[in-house]
C-alpha positions as CSV (number, residue, x, y, z in Angstrom):
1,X,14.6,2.7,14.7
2,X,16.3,3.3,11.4
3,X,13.8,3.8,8.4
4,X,15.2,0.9,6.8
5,X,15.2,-1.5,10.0
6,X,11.5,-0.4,9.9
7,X,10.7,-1.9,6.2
8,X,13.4,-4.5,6.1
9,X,12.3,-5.8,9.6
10,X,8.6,-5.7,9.4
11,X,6.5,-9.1,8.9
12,X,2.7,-10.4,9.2
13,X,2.5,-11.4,12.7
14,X,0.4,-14.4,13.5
15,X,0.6,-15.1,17.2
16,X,-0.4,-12.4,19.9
17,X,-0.5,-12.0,23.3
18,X,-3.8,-11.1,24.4
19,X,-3.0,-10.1,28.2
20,X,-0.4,-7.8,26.9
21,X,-2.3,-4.1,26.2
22,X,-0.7,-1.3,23.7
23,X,-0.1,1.6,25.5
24,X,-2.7,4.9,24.7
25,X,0.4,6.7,23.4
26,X,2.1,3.6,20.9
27,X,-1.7,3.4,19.6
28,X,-2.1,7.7,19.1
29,X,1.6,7.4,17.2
30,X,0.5,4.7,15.0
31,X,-2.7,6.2,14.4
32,X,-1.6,9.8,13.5
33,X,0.9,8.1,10.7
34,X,-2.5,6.7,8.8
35,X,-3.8,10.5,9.9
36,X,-1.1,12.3,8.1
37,X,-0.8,10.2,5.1
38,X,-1.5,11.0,1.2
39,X,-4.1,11.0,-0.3
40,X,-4.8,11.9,-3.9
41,X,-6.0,15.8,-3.8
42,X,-6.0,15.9,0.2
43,X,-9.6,14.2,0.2
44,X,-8.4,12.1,2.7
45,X,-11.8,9.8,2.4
46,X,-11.2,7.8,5.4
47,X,-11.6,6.8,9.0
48,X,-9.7,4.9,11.2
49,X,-11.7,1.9,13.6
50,X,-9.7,0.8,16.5
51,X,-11.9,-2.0,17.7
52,X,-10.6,-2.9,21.0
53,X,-13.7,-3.5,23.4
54,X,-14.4,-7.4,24.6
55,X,-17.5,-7.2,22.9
56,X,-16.9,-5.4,19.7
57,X,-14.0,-7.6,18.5
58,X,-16.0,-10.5,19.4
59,X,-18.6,-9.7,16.6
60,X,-15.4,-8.2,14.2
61,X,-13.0,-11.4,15.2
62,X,-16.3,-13.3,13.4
63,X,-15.2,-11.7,9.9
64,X,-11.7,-13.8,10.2
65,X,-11.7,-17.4,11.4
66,X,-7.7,-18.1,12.2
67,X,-6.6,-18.8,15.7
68,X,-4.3,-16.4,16.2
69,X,-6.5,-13.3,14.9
70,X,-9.1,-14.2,17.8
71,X,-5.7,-13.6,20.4
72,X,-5.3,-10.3,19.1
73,X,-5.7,-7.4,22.0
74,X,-6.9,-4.9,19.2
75,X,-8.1,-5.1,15.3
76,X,-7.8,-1.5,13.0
77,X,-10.1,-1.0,10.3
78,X,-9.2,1.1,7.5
79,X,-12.5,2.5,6.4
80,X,-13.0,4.5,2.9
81,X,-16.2,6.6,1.9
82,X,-16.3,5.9,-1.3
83,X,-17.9,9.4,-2.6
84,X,-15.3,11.9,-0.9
85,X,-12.3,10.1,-2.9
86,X,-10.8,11.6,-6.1
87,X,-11.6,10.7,-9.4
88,X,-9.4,10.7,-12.6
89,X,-11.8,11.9,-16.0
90,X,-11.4,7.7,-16.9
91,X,-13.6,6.8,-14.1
92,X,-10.9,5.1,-11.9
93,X,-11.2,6.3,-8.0
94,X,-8.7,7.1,-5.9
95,X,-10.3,5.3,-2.9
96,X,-8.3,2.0,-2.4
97,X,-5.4,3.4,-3.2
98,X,-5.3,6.4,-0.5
99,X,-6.7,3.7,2.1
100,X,-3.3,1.0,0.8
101,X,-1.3,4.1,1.8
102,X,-2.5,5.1,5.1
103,X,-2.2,1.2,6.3
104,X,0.9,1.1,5.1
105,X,1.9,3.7,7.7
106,X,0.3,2.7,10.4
107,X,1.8,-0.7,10.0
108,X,4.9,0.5,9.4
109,X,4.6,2.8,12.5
110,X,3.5,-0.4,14.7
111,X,6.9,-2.0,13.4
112,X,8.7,1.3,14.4
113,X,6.8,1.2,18.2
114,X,7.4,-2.8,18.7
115,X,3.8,-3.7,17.8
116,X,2.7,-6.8,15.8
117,X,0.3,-6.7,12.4
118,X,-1.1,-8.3,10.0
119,X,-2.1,-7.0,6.6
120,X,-5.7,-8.8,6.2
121,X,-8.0,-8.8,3.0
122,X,-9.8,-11.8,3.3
123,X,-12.4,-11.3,5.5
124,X,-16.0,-11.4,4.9
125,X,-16.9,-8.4,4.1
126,X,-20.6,-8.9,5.0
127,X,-19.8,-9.4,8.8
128,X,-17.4,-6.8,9.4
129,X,-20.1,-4.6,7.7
130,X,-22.5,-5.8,10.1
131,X,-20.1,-5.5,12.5
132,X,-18.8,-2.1,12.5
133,X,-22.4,-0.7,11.4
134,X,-21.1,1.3,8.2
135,X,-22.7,3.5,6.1
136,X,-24.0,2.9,2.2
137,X,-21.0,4.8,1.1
138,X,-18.8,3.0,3.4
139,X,-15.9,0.2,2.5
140,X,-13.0,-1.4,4.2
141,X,-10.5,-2.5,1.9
142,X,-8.0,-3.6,4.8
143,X,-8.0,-4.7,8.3
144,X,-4.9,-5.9,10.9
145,X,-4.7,-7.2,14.3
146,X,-2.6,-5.0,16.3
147,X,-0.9,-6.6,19.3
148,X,2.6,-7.4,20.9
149,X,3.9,-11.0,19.6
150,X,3.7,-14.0,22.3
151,X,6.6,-14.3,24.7
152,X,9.0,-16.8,22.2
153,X,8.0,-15.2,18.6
154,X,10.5,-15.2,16.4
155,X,11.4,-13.4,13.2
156,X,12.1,-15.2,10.1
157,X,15.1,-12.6,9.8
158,X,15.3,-12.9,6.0
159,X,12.7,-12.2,3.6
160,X,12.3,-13.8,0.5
161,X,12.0,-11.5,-2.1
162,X,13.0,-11.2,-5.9
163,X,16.0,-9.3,-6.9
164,X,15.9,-5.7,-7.6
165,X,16.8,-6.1,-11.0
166,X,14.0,-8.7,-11.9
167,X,11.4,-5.6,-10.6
168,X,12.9,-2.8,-11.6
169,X,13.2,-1.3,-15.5
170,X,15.6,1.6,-16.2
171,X,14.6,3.3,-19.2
């Protein structure tokens, strides 16, 4: 797919089908964009979580109440340790950041393979915590579903976006 198709085309998918599995392969490409990813000095402070076992996402799917999250076949975690991530001499971390980046290209790489997603931040934190047993030093700052649309999903096509010029300052 062109690079452009990838970024132009790609949008939140809310309706999965869960008797459709992602191949071992799609999920290794998508997975090695996040791996290969910036990250500010090379700290790369993260893991990846693929959750896809019956009863795994059945305590994650807890953190996220919508219908169509609990049809999704799969659910990535982004996961930060917050002590291996850069710091700037003003205190501010490079930790969400880094972990913003490396979804970003696994998300666009599940656009690129065919594969539906879902940027979400509101879950509650407490249960996916629970859930995915992390560390002290351990934070998720993202998660999506990851799954192939229902049979009849359609595209909205055209995004609704401001103009470049009302984003953009040439100086």
């Amino acid at each position: 797919m062109d690079f452009r198709d990838v970024i132009c085309g790609r949008e939140s998918v809310r309706s999965y089908d869960p008797t459709k599995p992602v191949d071992k392969l799609v999920l290794e490409r998508i997975l090695e964009a996040g791996r290969v990813a910036p990250s500010a000095a090379n700290k790369q402070p993260w893991r990846f979580v693929l959750v896809s076992s019956r009863e795994n996402l059945l305590k994650l799917k807890k953190c996220y109440s919508r219908s169509w999250f609990q049809d999704a076949p799969l659910v990535l975690v982004v996961v930060g340790r917050v002590g291996e991530a850069w710091t700037r001499q003003d205190g501010y971390t490079s930790i969400e950041t880094g972990l913003t980046i490396a979804m970003d290209h696994m998300i666009l790489a599940a656009e690129n393979e065919g594969v539906g997603s879902c940027w979400i931040a509101a879950y509650d934190p407490g249960i996916l915590r629970s859930a995915l047993s992390l560390g002290p030093d351990e934070r998720v700052y993202a998660i999506t579903p990851l799954g192939y649309p229902r049979p009849g999903f359609k595209k909205k096509i055209r995004k609704e976006r401001k103009e470049l010029s009302a984003v953009v300052t040439y100086m």
